[in-house]
C-alpha positions as a Markdown table, in Angstrom:
| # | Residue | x | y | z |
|---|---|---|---|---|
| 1 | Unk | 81.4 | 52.8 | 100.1 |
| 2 | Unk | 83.1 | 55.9 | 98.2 |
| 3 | Unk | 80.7 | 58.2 | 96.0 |
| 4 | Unk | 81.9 | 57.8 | 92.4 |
| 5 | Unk | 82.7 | 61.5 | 90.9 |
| 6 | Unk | 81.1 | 61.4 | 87.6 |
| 7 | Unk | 83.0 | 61.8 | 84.4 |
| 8 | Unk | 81.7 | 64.8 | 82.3 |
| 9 | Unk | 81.7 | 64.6 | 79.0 |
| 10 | Unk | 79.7 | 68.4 | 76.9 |
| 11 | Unk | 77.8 | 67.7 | 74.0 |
| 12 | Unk | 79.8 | 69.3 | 71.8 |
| 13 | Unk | 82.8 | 66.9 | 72.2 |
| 14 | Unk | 83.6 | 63.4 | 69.8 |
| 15 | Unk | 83.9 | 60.6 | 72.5 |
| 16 | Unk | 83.8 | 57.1 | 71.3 |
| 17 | Unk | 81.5 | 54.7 | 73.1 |
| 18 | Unk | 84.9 | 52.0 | 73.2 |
| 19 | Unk | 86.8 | 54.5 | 74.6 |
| 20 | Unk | 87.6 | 54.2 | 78.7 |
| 21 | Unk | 87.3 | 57.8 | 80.8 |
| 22 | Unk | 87.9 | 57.2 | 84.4 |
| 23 | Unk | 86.0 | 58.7 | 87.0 |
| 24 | Unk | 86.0 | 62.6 | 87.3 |
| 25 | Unk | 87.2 | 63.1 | 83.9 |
| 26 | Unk | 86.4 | 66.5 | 81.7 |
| 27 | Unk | 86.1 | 66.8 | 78.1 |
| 28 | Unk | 85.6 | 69.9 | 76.7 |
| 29 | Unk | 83.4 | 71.5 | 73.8 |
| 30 | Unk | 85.0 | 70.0 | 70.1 |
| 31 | Unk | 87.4 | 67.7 | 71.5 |
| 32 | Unk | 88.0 | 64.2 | 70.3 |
| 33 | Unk | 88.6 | 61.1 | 71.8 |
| 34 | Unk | 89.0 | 57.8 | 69.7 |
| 35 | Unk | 88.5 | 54.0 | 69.7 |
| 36 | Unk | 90.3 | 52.1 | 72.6 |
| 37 | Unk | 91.2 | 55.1 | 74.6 |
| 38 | Unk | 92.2 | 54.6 | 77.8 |
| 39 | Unk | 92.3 | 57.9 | 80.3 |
| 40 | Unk | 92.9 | 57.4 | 83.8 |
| 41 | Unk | 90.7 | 59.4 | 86.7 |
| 42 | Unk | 90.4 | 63.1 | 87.2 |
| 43 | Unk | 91.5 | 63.9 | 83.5 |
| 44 | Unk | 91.1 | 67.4 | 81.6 |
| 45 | Unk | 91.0 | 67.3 | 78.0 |
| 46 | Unk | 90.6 | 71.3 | 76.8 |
| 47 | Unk | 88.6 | 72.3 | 73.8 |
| 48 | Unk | 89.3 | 71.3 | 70.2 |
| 49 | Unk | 91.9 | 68.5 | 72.0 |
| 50 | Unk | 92.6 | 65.2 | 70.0 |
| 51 | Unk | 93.0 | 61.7 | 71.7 |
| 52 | Unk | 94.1 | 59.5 | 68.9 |
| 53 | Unk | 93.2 | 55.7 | 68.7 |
| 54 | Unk | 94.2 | 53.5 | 72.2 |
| 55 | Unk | 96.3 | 56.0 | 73.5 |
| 56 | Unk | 97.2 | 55.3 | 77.6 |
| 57 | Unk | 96.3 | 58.4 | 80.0 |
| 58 | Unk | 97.2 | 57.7 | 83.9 |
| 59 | Unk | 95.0 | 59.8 | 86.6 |
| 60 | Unk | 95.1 | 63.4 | 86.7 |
| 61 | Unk | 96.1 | 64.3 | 83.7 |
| 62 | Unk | 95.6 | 68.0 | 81.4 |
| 63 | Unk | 96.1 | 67.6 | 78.0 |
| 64 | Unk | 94.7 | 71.7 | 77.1 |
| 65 | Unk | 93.1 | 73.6 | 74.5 |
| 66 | Unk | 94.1 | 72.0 | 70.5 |
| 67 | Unk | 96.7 | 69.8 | 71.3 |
| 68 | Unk | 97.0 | 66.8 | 69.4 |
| 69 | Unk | 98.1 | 63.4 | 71.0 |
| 70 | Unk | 98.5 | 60.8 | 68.1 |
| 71 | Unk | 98.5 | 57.2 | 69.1 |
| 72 | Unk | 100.2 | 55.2 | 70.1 |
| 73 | Unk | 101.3 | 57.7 | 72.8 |
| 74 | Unk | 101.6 | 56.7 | 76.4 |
| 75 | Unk | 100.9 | 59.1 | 79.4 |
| 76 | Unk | 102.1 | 58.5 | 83.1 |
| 77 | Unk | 99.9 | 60.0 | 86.3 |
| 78 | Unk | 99.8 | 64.0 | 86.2 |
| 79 | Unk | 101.3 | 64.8 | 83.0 |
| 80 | Unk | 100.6 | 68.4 | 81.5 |
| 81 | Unk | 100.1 | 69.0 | 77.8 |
| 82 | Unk | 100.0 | 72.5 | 76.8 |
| 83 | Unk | 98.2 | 74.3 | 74.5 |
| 84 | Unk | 98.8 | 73.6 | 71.2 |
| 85 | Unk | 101.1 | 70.9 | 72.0 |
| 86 | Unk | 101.8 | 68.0 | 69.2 |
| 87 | Unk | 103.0 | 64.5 | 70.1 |
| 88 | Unk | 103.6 | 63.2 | 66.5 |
| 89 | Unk | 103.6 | 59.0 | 65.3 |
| 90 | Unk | 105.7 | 59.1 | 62.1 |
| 91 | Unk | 109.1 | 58.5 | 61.4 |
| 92 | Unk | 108.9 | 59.3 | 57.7 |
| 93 | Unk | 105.8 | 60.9 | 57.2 |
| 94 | Unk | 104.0 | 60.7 | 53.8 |
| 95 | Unk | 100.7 | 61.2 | 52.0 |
| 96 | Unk | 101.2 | 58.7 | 49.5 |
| 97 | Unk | 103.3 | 55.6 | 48.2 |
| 98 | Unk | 106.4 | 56.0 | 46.0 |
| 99 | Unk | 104.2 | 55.0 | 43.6 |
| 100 | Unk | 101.8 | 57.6 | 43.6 |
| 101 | Unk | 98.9 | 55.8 | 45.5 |
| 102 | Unk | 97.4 | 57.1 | 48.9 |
| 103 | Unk | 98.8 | 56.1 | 51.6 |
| 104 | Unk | 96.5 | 53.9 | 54.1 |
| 105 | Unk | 96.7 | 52.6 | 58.1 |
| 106 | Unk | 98.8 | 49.2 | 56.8 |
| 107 | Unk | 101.0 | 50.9 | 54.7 |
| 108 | Unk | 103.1 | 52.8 | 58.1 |
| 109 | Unk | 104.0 | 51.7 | 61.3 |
| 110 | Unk | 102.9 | 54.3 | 64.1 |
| 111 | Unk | 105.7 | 55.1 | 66.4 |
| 112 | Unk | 104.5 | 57.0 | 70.3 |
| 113 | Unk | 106.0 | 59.6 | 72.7 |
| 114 | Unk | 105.9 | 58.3 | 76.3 |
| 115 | Unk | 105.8 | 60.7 | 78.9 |
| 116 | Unk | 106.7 | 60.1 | 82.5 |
| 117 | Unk | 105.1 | 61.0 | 85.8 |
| 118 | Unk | 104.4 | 65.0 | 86.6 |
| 119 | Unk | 106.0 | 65.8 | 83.4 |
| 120 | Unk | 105.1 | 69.2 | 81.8 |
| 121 | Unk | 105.4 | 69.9 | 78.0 |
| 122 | Unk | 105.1 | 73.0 | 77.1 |
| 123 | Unk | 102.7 | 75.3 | 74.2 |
| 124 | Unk | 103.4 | 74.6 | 71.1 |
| 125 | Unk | 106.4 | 72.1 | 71.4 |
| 126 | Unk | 106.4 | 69.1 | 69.5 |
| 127 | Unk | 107.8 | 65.9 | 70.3 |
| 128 | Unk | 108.8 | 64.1 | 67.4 |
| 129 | Unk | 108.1 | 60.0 | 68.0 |
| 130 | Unk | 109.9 | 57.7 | 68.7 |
| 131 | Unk | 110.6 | 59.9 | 72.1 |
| 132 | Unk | 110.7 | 59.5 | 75.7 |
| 133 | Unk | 110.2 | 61.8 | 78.2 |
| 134 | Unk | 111.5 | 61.3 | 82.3 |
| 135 | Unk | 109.8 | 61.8 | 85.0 |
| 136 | Unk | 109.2 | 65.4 | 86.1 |
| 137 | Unk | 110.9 | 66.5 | 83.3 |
| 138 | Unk | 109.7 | 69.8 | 82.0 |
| 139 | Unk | 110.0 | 71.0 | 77.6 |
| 140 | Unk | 110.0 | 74.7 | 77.4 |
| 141 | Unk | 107.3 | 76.1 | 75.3 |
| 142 | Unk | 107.9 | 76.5 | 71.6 |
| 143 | Unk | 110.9 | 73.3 | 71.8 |
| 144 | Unk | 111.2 | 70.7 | 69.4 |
| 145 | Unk | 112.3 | 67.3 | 70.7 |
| 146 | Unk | 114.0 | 64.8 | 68.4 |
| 147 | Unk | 116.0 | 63.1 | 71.4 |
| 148 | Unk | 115.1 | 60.9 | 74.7 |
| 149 | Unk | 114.7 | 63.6 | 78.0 |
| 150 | Unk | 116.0 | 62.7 | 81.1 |
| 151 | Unk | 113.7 | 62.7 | 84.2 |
| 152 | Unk | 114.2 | 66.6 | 85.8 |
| 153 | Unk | 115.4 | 67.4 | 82.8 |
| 154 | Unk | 114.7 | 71.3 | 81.9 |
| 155 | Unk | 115.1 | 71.4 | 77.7 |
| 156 | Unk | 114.3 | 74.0 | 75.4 |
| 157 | Unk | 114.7 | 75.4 | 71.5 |
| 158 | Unk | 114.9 | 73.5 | 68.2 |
| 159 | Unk | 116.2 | 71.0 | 68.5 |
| 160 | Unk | 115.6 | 70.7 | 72.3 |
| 161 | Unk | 118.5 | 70.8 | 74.9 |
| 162 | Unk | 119.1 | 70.7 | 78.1 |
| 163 | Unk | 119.0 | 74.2 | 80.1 |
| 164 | Unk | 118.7 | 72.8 | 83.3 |
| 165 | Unk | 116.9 | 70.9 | 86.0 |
| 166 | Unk | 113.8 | 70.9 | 87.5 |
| 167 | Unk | 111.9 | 69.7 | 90.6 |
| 168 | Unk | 108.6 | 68.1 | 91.3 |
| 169 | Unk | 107.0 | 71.4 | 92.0 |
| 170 | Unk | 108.2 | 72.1 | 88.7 |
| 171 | Unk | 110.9 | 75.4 | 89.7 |
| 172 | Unk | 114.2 | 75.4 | 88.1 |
| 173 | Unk | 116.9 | 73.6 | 90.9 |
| 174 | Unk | 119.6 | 75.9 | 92.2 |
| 175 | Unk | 123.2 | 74.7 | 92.7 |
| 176 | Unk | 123.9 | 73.2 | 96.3 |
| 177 | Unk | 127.3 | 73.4 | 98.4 |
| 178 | Unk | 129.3 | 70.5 | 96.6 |
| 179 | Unk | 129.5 | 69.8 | 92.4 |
| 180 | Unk | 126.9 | 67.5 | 91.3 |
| 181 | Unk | 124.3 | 68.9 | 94.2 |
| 182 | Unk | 120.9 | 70.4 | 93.3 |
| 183 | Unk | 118.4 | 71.5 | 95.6 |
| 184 | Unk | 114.8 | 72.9 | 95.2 |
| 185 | Unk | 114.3 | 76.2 | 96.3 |
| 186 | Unk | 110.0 | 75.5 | 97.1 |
| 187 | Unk | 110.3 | 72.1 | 98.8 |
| 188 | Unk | 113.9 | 71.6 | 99.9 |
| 189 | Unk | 114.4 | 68.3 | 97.8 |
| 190 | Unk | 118.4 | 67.4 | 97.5 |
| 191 | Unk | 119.0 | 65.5 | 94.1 |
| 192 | Unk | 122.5 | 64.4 | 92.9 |
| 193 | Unk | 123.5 | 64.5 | 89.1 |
| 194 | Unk | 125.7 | 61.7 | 87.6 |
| 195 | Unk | 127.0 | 61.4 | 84.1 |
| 196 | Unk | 123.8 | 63.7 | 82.7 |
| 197 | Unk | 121.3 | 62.4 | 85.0 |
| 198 | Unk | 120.0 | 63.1 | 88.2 |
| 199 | Unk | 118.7 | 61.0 | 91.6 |
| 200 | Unk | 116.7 | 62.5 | 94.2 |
| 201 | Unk | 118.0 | 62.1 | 98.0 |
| 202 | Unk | 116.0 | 59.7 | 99.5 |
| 203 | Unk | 114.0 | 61.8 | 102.7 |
């Protein structure tokens, strides 16, 4: 029988009672987490961090210092969230009605950003729902994303574009022997890019 890592949780920090923290969890001093949460094991959530209404965290996941994750956003195993970082839930965001009165939960559909496995967004970006971003993929600091990211994908700027590729240990790919070859200069991994995406070599 396996010793359960307990989930730690400082005083300082707005945790609702419905919400789910997996095992080995941190929260951190003045972060929130809402209603129907669900956060996966071994999760970091950095001061002053928001977790907004039944958003889905895998395991191992960092969401740092002030970002702000509005629901309904999705989070795959190991994604990074940066400092600062804003996932928004939108489309046409508004105060009020066009007839003057203030705007409440049933008067606007939220919209989420789903983020892939190992993906990294960087501090200060924003990712403007409804978005998805791949597997692995990487979004520069300071990047605004308005479009779908492919997995590896490397983007940066306002709006966000493609730069380049990435691998799973996160370092920019380099260009192999043939067109359409990429390989990873830390672990070796071959990948093979086709009309704007790119496949990893099986091992």
């Amino acid at each position: 029988m396996t010793e359960r890592n307990p989930v730690r949780i400082v005083d300082s920090a707005d945790v609702s009672d419905d919400a789910a923290i997996g095992d080995g969890s941190s929260i951190w001093h003045l972060a929130q987490v809402r209603e129907g949460v669900r956060m996966g094991s071994n999760c970091i959530v950095g001061r002053g961090a928001y977790i907004g209404t039944g958003v889905e965290m895998g395991d191992n996941c960092k969401v740092q210092n002030y970002a702000l994750v509005y629901e309904p956003a999705k989070l795959a195993d190991g994604v990074f969230i940066g400092p600062a970082v804003v996932l928004t839930n939108d489309t046409y965001p508004r105060a009020i009605n066009a007839d003057g009165s203030l705007k409440s939960a049933h008067d606007w559909e939220p919209v989420g950003v789903t983020i892939g496995k190992g993906a990294a967004i960087g501090a200060r970006s924003t990712c403007v729902a409804p978005v998805t971003i791949g597997a692995w993929a990487t979004v520069a600091a300071g990047a605004v994303v308005v479009k779908d990211v492919p997995a590896y994908a490397l983007v940066a700027g306002v709006p966000a574009r493609r730069i380049g590729w990435v691998g799973e240990s996160g370092v920019p790919l380099t260009a192999g022997e043939a067109s359409g070859i990429w390989i990873c200069p830390t672990t070796g991994d071959r990948f093979i890019e086709t009309d704007g995406t790119l496949t990893k070599e099986a091992a």
